[in-house]
LUMMAR-780124 format. One record per atom (N, C-alpha, C): residue in one letter; x, y, z. Coordinates in steps of 0.05 Angstrom, whole numbers, padded with zeros to 5 digits, always signed. Example, Ala and Ser with C-alpha at 12.3 -4.5 7.8 and 13.67 -1.06 7.14 Angstrom:
BEGIN
a+00264-00114+00156a+00246-00090+00156a+00264-00066+00156s+00257-00045+00142s+00273-00021+00143s+00258+00001+00157
//
This chain:
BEGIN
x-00794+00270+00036x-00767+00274+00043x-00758+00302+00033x-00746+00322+00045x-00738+00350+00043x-00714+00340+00031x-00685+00332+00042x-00661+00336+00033x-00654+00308+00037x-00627+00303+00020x-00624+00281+00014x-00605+00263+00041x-00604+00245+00046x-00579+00246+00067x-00554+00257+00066x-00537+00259+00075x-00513+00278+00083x-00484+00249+00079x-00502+00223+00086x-00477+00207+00082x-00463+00198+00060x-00471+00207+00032x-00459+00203+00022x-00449+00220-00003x-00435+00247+00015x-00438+00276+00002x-00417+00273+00011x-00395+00273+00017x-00370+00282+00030x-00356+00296+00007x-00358+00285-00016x-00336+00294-00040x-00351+00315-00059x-00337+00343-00059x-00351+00353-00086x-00336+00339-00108x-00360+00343-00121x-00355+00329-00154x-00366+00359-00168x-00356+00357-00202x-00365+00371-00224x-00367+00358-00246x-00393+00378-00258x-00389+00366-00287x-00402+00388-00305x-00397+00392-00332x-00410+00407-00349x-00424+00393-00363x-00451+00396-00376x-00468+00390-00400x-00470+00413-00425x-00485+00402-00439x-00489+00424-00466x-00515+00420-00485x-00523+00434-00489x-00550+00428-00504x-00555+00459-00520x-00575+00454-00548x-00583+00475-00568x-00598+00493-00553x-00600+00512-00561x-00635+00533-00565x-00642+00528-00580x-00669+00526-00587x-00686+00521-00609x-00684+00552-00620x-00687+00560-00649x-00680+00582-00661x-00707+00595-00650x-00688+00627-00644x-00720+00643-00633x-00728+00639-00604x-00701+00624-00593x-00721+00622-00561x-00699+00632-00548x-00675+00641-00544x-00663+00659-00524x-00671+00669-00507x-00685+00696-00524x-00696+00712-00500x-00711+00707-00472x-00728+00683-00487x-00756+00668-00472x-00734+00659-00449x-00718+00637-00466x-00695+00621-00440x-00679+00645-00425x-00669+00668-00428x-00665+00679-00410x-00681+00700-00398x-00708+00704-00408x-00727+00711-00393x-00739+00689-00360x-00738+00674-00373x-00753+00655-00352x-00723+00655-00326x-00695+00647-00343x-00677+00648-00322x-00671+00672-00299x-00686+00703-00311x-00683+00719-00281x-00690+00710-00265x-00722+00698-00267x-00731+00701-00239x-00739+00656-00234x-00713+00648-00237x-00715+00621-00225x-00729+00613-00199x-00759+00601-00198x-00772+00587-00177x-00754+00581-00152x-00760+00591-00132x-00753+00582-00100x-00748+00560-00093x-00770+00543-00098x-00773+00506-00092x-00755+00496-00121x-00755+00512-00142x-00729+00486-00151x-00706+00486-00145x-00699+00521-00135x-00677+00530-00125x-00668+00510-00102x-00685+00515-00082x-00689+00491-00055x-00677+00470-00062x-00691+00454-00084x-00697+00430-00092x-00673+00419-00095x-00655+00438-00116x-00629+00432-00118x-00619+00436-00095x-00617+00452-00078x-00587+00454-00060x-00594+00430-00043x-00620+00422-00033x-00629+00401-00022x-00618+00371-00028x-00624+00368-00052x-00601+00345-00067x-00573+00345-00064x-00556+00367-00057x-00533+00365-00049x-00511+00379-00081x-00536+00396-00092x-00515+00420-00114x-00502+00446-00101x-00488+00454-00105x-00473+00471-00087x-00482+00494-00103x-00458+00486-00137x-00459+00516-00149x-00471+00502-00173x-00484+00525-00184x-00504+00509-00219x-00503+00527-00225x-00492+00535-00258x-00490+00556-00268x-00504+00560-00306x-00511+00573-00309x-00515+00565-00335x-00505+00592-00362x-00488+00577-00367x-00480+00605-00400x-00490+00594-00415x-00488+00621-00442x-00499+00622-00462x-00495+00630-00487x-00484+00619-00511x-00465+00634-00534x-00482+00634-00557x-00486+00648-00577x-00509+00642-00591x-00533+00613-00582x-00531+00598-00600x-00553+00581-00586x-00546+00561-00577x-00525+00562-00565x-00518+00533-00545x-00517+00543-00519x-00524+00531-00493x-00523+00529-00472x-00502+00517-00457x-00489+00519-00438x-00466+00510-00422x-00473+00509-00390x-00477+00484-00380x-00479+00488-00354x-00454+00469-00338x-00456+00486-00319x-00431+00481-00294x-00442+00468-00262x-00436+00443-00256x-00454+00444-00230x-00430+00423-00208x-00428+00437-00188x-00415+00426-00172x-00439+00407-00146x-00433+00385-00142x-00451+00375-00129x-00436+00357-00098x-00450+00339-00090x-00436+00323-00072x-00457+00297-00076x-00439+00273-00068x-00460+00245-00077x-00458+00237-00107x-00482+00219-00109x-00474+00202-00137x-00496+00228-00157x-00482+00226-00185x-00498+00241-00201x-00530+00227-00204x-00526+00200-00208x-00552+00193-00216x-00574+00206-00189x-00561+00198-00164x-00578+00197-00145x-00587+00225-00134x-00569+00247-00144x-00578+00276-00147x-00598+00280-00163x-00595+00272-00184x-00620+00280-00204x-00635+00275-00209x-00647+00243-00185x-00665+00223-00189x-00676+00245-00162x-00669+00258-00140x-00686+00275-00124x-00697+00290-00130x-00672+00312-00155x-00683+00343-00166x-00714+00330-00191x-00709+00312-00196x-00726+00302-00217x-00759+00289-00205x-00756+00287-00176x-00778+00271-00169x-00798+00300-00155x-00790+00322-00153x-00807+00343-00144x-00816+00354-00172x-00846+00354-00159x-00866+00367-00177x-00858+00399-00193x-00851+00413-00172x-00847+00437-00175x-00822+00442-00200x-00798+00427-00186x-00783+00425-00216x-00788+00407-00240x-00812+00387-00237x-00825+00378-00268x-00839+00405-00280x-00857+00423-00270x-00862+00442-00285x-00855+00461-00296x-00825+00467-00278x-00804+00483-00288x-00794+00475-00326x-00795+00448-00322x-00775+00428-00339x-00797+00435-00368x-00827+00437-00351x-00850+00435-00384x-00843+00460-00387x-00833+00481-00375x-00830+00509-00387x-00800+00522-00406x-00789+00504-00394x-00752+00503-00413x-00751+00487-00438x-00761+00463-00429x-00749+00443-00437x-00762+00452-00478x-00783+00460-00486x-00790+00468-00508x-00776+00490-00519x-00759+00494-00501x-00736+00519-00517x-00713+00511-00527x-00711+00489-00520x-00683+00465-00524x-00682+00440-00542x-00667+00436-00563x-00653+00409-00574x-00633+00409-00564x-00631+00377-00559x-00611+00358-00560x-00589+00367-00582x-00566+00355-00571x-00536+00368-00593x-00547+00339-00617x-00540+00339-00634x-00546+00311-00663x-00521+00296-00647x-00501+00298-00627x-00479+00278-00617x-00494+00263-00589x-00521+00269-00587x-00536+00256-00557x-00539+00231-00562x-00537+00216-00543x-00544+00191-00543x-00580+00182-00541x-00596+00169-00555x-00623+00166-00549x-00627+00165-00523x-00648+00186-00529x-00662+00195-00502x-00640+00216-00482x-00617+00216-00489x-00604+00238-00481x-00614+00269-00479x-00620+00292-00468x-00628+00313-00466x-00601+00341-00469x-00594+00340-00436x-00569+00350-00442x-00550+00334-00440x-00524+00340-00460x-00505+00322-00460x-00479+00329-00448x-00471+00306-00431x-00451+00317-00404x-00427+00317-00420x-00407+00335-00416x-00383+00334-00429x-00354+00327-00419x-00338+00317-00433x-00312+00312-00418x-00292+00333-00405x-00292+00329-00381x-00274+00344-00367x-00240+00334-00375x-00229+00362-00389x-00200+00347-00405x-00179+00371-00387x-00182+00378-00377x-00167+00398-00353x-00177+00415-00327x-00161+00413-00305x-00174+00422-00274x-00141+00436-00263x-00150+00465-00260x-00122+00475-00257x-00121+00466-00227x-00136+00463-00210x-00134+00463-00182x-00115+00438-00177x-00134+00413-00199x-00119+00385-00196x-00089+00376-00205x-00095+00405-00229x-00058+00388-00238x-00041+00420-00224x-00052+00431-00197x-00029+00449-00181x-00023+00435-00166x-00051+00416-00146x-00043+00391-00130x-00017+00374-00131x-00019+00365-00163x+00002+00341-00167x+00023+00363-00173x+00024+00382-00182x+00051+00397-00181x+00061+00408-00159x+00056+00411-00141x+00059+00413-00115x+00070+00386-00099x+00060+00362-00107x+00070+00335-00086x+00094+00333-00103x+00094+00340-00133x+00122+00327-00149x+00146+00335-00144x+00139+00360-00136x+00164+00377-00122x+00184+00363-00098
//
């Protein structure tokens, strides 16, 4: 299967995660991030990610990903291609878990506590 179905994408959704650098691996992690693989690139937009972004402040990581569909069922696609498992053996040794992850947690998704778009919406109908 190339891309995921289309029926149950209608809504973008977001969310941010967060996870360490292991001390000493920056560079590596943003070495490897110039030149991001084609097929995971694919892989993702194929699953139904729009925008995926990733910052970086000393050694914590910040990613941003706008998607469509259910999260699990996005990442149960991007996760079943080969091409992005090898990506994953090449990152994933540059990264701890935050000490606030839940077992077996990797990156940890964070609370969304403000959306200017959402509270212009409701200031807009209150009027």
């Amino acid at each position: 299967m190339s891309e995921r179905s289309h029926d149950d994408r209608s809504t973008l959704k977001r969310a941010g995660w967060v996870i360490q650098l292991r001390p000493g691996s920056r560079e590596e992690y943003r070495r490897l991030h110039e030149n991001v693989w084609t097929g995971v690139q694919r892989r993702m937009r194929d699953a139904g990610v729009e925008h995926y972004t990733i910052f970086v402040r000393d050694n914590l990581l910040f990613s941003y990903m706008e998607y469509r569909g259910e999260f699990e069922d996005v990442q149960a696609f991007i996760a079943a291609d080969e091409e992005t498992q090898r990506w994953w053996r090449l990152t994933e040794p540059l990264q701890n878990p935050l000490e606030s992850a839940d077992p077996g947690e990797w990156w940890v998704k964070m609370e969304e506590v403000f959306d200017l778009s959402a509270s212009m919406e409701t200031r807009t109908e209150t009027k």
